[in-house]
Kinemage of the C-alpha trace (Angstrom):
@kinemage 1
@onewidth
@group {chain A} dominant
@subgroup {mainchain}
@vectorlist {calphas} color= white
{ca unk a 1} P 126.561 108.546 74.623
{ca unk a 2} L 125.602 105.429 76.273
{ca unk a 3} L 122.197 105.057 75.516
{ca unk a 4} L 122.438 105.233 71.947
{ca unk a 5} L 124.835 102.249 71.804
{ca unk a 6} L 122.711 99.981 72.384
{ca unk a 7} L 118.713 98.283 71.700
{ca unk a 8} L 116.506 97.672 74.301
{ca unk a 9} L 113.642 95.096 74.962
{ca unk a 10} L 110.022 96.530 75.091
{ca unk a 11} L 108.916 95.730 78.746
{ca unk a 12} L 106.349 92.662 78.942
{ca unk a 13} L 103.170 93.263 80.867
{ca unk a 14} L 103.733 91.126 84.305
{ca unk a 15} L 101.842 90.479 87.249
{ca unk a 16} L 102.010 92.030 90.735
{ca unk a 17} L 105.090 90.550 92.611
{ca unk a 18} L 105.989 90.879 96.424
{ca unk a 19} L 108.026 94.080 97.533
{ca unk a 20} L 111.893 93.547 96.705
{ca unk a 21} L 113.989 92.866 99.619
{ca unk a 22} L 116.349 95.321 100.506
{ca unk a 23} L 119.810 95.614 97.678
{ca unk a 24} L 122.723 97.697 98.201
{ca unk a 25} L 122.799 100.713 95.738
{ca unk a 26} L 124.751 100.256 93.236
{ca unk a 27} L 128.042 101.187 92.418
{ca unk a 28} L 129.489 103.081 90.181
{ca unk a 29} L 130.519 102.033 86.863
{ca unk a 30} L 129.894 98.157 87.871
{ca unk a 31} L 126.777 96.807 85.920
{ca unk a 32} L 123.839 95.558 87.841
{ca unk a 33} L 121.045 93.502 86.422
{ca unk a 34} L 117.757 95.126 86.555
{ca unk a 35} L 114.128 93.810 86.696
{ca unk a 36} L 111.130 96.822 87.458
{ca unk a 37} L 107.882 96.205 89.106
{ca unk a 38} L 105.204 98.126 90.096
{ca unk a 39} L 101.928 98.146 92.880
{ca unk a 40} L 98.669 97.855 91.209
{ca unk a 41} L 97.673 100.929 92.658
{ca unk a 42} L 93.937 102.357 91.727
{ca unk a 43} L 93.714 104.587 89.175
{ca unk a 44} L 90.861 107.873 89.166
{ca unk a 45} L 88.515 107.469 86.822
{ca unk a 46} L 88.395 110.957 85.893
{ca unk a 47} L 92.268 110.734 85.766
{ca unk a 48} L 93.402 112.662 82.132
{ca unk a 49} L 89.824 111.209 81.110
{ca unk a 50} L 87.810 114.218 81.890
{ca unk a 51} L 89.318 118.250 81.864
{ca unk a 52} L 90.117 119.498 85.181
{ca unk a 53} L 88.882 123.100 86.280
{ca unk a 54} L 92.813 124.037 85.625
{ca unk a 55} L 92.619 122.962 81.779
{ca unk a 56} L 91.627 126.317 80.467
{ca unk a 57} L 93.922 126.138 77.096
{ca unk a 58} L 93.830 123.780 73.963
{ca unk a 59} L 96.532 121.795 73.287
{ca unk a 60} L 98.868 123.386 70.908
{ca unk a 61} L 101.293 122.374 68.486
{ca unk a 62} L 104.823 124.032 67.920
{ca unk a 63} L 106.991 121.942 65.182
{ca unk a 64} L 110.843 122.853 65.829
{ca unk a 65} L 112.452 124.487 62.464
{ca unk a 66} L 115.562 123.530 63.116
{ca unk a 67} L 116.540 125.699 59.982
{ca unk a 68} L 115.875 128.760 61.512
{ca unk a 69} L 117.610 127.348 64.669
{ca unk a 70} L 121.401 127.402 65.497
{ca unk a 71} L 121.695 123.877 65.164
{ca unk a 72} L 120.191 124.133 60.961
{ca unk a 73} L 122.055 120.896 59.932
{ca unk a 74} L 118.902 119.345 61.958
{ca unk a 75} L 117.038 120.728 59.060
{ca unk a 76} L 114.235 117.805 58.435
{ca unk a 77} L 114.674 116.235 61.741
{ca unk a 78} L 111.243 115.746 63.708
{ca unk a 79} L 111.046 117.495 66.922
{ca unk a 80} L 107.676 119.328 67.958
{ca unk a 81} L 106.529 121.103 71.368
{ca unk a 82} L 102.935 120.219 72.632
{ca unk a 83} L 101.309 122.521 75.136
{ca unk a 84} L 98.516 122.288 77.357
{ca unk a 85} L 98.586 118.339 77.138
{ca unk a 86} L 97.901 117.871 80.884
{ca unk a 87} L 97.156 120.902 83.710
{ca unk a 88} L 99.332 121.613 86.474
{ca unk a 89} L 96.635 119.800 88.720
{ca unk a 90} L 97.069 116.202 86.516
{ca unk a 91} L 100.762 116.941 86.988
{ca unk a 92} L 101.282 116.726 90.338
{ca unk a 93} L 98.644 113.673 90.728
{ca unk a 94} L 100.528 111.704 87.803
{ca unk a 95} L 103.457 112.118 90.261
{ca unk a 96} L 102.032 111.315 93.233
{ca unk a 97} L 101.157 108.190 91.508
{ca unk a 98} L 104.263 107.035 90.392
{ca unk a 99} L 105.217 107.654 93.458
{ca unk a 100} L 102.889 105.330 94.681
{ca unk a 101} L 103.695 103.024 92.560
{ca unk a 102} L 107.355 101.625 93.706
{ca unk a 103} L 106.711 98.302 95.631
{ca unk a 104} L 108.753 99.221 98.885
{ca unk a 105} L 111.239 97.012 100.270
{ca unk a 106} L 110.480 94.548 102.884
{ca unk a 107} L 111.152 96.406 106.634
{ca unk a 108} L 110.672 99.939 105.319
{ca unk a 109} L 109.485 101.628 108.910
{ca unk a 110} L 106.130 103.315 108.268
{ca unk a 111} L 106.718 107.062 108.017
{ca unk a 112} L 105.030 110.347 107.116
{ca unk a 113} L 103.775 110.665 103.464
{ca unk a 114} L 107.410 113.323 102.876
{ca unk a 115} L 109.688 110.305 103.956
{ca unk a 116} L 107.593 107.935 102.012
{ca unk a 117} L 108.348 109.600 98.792
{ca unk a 118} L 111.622 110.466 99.023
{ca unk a 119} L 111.983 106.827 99.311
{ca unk a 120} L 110.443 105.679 95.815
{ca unk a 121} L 112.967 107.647 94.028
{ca unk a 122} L 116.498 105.694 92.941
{ca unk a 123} L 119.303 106.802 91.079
{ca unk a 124} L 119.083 106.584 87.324
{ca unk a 125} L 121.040 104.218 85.311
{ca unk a 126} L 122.132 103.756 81.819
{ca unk a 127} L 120.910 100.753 79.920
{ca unk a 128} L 124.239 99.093 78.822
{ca unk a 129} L 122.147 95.944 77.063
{ca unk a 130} L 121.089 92.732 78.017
{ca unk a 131} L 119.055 93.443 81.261
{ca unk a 132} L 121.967 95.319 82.564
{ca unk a 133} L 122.371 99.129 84.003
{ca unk a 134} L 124.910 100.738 85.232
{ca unk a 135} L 125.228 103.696 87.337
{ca unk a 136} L 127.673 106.553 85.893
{ca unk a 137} L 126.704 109.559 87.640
{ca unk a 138} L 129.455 112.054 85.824
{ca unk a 139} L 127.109 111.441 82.715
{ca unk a 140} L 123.734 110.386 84.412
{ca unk a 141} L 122.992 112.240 87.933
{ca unk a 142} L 119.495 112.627 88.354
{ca unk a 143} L 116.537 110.037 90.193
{ca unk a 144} L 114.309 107.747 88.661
{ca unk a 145} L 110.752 106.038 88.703
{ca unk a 146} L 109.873 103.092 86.777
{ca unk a 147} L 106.704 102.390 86.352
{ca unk a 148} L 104.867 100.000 83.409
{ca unk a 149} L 100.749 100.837 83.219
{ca unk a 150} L 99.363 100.895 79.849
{ca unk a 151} L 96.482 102.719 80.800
{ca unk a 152} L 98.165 106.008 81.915
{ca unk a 153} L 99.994 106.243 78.716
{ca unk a 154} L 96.578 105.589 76.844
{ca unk a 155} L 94.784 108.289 78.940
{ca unk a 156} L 98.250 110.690 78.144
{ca unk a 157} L 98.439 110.089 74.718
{ca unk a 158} L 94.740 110.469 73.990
{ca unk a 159} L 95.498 114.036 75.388
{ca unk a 160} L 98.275 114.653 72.871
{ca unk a 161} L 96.167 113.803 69.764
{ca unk a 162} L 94.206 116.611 70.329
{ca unk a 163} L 97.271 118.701 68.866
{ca unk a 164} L 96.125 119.527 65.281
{ca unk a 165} L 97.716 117.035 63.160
{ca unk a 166} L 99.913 114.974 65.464
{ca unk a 167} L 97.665 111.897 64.822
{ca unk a 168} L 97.987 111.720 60.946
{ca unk a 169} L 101.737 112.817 61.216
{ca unk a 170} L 102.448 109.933 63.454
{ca unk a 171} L 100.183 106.906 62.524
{ca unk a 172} L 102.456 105.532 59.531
{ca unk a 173} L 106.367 106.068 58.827
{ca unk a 174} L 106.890 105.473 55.396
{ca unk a 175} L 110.240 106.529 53.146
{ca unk a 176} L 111.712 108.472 55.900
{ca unk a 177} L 115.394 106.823 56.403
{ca unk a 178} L 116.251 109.510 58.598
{ca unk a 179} L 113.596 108.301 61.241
{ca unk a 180} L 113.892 104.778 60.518
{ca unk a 181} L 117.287 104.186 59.508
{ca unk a 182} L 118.327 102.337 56.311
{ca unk a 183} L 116.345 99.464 55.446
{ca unk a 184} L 119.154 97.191 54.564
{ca unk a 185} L 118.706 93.310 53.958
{ca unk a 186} L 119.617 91.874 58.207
{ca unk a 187} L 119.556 94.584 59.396
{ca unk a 188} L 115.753 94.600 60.599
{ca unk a 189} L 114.577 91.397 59.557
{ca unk a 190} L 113.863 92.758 55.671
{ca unk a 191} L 113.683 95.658 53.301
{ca unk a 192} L 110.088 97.262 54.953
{ca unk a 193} L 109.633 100.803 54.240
{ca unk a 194} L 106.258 101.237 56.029
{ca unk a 195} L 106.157 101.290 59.789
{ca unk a 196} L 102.624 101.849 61.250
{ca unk a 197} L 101.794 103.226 64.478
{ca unk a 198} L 101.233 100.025 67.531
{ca unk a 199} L 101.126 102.050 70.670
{ca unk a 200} L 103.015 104.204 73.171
{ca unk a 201} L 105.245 102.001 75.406
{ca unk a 202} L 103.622 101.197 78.645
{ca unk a 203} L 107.042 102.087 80.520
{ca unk a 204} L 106.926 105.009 81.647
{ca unk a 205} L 110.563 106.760 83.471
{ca unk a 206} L 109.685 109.538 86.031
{ca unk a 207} L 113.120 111.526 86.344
{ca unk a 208} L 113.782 113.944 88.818
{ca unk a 209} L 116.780 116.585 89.039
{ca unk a 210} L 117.402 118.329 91.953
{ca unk a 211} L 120.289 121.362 92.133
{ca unk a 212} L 123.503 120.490 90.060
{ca unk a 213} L 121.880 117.582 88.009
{ca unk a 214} L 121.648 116.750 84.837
{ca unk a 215} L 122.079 113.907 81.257
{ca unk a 216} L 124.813 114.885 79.309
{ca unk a 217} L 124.859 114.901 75.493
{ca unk a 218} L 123.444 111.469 73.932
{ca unk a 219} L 120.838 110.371 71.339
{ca unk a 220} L 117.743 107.918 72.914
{ca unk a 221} L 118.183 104.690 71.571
{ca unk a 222} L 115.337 102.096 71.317
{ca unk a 223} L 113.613 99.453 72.322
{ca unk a 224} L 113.686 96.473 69.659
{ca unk a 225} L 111.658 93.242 69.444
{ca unk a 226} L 112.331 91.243 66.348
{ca unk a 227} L 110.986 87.559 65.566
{ca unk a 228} L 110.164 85.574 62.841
{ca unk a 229} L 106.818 87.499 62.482
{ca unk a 230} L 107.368 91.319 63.005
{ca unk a 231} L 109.793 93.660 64.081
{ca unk a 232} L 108.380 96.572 66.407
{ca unk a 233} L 110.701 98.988 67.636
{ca unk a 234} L 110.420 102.489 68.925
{ca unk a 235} L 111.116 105.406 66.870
{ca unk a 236} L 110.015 108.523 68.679
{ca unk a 237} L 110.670 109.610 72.862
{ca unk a 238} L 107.596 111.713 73.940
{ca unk a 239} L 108.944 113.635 76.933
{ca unk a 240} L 106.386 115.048 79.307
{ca unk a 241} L 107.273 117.974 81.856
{ca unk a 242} L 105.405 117.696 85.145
{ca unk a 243} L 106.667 121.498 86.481
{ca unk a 244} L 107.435 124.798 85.722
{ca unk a 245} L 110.671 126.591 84.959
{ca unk a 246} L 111.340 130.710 85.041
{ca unk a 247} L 112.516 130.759 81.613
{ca unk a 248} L 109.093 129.417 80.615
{ca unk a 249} L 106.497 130.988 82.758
{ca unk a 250} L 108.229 133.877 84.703
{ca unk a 251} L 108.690 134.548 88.098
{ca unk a 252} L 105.822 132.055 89.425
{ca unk a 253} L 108.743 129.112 89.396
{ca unk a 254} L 111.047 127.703 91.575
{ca unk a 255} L 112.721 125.860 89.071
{ca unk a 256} L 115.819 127.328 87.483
{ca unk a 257} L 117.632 125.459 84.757
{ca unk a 258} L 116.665 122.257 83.406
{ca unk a 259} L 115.899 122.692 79.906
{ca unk a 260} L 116.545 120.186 76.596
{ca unk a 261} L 119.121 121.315 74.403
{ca unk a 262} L 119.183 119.983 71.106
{ca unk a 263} L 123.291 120.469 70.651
{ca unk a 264} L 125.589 120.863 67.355
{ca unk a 265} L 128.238 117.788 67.932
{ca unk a 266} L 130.338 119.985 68.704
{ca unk a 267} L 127.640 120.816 71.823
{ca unk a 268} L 128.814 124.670 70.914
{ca unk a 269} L 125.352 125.625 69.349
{ca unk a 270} L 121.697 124.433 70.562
{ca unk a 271} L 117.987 125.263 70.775
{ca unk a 272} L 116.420 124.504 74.408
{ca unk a 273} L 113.152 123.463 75.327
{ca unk a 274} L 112.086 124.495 78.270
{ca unk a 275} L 110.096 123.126 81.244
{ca unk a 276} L 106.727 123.535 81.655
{ca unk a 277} L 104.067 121.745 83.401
{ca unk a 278} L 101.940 119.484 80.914
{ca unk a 279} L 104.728 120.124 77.753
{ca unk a 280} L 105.278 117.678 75.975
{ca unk a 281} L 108.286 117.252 73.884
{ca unk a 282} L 107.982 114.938 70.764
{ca unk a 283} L 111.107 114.057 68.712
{ca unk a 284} L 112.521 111.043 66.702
{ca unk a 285} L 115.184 108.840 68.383
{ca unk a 286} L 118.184 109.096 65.628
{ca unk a 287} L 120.291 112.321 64.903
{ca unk a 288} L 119.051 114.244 67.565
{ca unk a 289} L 122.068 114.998 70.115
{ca unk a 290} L 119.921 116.510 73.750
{ca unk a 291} L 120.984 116.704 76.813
{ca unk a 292} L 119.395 117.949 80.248
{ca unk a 293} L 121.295 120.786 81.218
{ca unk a 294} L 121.670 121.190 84.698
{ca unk a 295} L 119.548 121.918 87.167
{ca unk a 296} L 120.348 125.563 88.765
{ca unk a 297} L 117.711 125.971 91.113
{ca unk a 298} L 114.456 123.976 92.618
{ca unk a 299} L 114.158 120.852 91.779
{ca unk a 300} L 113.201 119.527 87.742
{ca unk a 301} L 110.004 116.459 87.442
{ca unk a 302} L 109.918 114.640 83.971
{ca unk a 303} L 107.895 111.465 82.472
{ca unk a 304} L 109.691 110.152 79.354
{ca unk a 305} L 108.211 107.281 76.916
{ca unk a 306} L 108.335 106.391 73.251
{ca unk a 307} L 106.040 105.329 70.488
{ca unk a 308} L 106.235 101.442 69.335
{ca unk a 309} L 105.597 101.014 65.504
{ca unk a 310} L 105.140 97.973 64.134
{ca unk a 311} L 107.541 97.350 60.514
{ca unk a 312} L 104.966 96.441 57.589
{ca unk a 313} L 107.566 93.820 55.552
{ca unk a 314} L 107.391 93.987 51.511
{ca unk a 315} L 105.143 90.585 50.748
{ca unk a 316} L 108.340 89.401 48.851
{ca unk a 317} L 110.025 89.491 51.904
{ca unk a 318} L 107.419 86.639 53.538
């Protein structure tokens, strides 16, 4: 469980640089510093800012009782299914986005529009701290997009608070250890209670799985910034799905396989969420053991962030 052994750093805002020049892939197991930049590409103005003719549901909410579940020792744990967030339409344009995104490297031969987006995609890493990834495909085999634009995740978010409630549940953290962790004198900077909602972190990770890929079992760690001032830190992964699965809409799929299991630590026992285009999947970082079980069939396209909250310190603690 890599990722949950260690904090990241929020990604700062930076400004267009020239395309990389061309690096080896990385190797296996052998840590590789990593820096992530991104075209200023255009975005629609109608873009997840006005409802597409394919938009024909409201956005529902679905909160996971893990007590009726076969994983009930999640009992109390926040996990909670959004449909109808985006349409199959906004899906396939977020992609095609990202896609368009990646800065290529310097010499890339021009090609057809196919070749061109095969080429954005790298293998996924695992953050191992410190700037560093490395590349462990026995745990982590799938591709990966980064791309940092605050305004996407605005326009995406905005979408999810029309789910009844989600707003109010989210804006302010206060007395729940099991979503925060302990507040222990050190350990963040104080004894704050109170975290308030800041934003939804502008880094966004387009994943896709193809046949016989997958992210075996581990908890999402977060991103930490702590000063003098404030602490902010991330304390829930909102995990979009950008296509369909059988198990979720039928026959009309390509895509077999691919769902999130929240596993027992034993990983004999789970609950699975399954793809399906503009789902959204909202659950807090700690306690909750996922995976994403392989992919059988067709191929699997995922966006994952998290939501920053700011800690609100005890005014003894100034």
């Amino acid at each position: 469980m890599l990722s949950a052994l260690f904090k990241r750093t929020l990604p700062k805002p930076s400004a267009q640089s020239p395309p990389p020049p061309p690096v080896p892939k990385p190797d296996s197991n052998r840590p590789v510093q990593t820096t992530y930049t991104s075209n200023p590409i255009p975005l629609p103005p109608t873009f997840l800012t006005t409802d597409p003719p394919d938009l024909t549901q409201p956005t529902t909410l679905t909160q996971i009782d893990f007590s009726s579940t076969p994983v009930p020792e999640y009992t109390g744990l926040y996990a909670v299914v959004l449909d109808n967030v985006l349409s199959p339409s906004e899906c396939q344009t977020l992609l095609s986005l990202a896609e368009a995104s990646v800065p290529l490297p310097m010499g890339t031969p021009p090609g057809d529009s196919a070749s061109l987006s095969s080429s954005a995609w790298a293998p996924a890493m695992v953050n191992v701290g410190m700037g560093y990834e490395v590349l462990t495909p026995s745990y982590r085999n799938s591709d990966r997009i980064i791309w940092d634009r605050q305004e996407v995740v605005d326009r995406i978010w905005a979408r999810c608070l029309r789910a009844p409630g989600l707003g109010e549940r989210l804006s302010v953290i206060e007395g729940e250890a099991a979503i925060t962790g302990p507040e222990m004198w050190g350990r963040r900077g104080g004894r704050g209670k109170r975290w308030e909602f800041r934003r939804v972190n502008q880094r966004m990770r387009f994943l896709r799985y193809g046949p016989g890929q997958f992210f075996r079992p581990h908890c999402d760690g977060p991103y930490v910034e702590t000063d003098a001032d404030k602490t902010v830190e991330t304390l829930f992964t909102v995990h979009l799905y950008l296509n369909d699965s059988k198990e979720a809409v039928g026959d009309g799929a390509d895509l077999v396989g691919g769902a999130t299991p929240f596993l027992s630590n034993d990983e004999t026992r789970k609950v699975d969420v399954h793809p399906k285009a503009g789902r959204v999947l909202i659950f807090q970082h700690r306690k909750l053991l996922h995976s994403g079980a392989d992919v059988v069939q067709g191929t699997k396209y995922t966006m994952r962030t998290d939501i920053v909250y700011e800690m609100i310190r005890e005014k003894d603690d100034a």
